[in-house]
N, C-alpha and C positions, 0 to 999 in steps of 0.2 A: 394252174394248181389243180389238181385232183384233190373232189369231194368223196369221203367214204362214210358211210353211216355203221356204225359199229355197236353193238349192245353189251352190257358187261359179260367178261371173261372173254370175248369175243377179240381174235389178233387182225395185225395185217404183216405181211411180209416184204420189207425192202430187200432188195438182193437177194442173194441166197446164205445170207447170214443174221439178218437183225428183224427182230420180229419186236411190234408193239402191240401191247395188250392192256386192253380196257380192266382193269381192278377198283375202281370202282367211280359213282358220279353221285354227288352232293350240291345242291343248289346250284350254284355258276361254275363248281370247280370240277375236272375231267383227273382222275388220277390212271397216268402212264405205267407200267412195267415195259422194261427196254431191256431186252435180250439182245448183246453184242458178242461178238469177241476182242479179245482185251485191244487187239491195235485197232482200232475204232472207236475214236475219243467221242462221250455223248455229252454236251451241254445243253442248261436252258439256254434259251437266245440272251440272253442280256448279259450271261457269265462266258457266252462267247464272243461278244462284240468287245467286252473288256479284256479278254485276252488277245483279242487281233489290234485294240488298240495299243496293248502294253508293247507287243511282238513291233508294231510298226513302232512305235517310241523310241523302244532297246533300237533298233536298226538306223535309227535316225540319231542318237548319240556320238557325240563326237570319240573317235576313238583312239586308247592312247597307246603308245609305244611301248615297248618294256622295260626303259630306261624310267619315266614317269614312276611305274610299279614299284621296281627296286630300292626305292628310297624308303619307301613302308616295310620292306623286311628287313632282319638285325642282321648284324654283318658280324661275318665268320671271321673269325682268326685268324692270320695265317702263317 
């Protein structure tokens, strides 16, 4: 893990597109600004752990044929 000591308004630069910058510090809490571009999804960790569990879930779902489906739509006339 890299340690960086940063003071406010002060950034750091991941890659050569996403920058994070100190805006401001209050008691225990660090407030982030995160410069990305748009295809580079930014999560807290807790809102991404539950996304990589729902993704593993959805894939672990039993899956069904399109004959099961077709019984839920209304049947055309013919």
């Amino acid at each position: 893990m890299l340690v960086l000591t940063r003071r406010l308004n002060e950034s750091i630069i991941i890659g050569d597109a996403v920058a994070v910058t100190i805006l401001g510090i209050e008691n225990d809490q660090v407030k982030l600004g995160i410069t990305a571009p748009k295809d580079v999804s930014v999560h807290r960790q807790e809102v991404y752990e539950q996304i990589k569990k729902a993704n593993v879930e959805a894939a672990q779902s039993p899956s069904r044929d399109i004959s099961s489906v077709l019984k839920y739509l209304p049947q055309r006339k013919r």
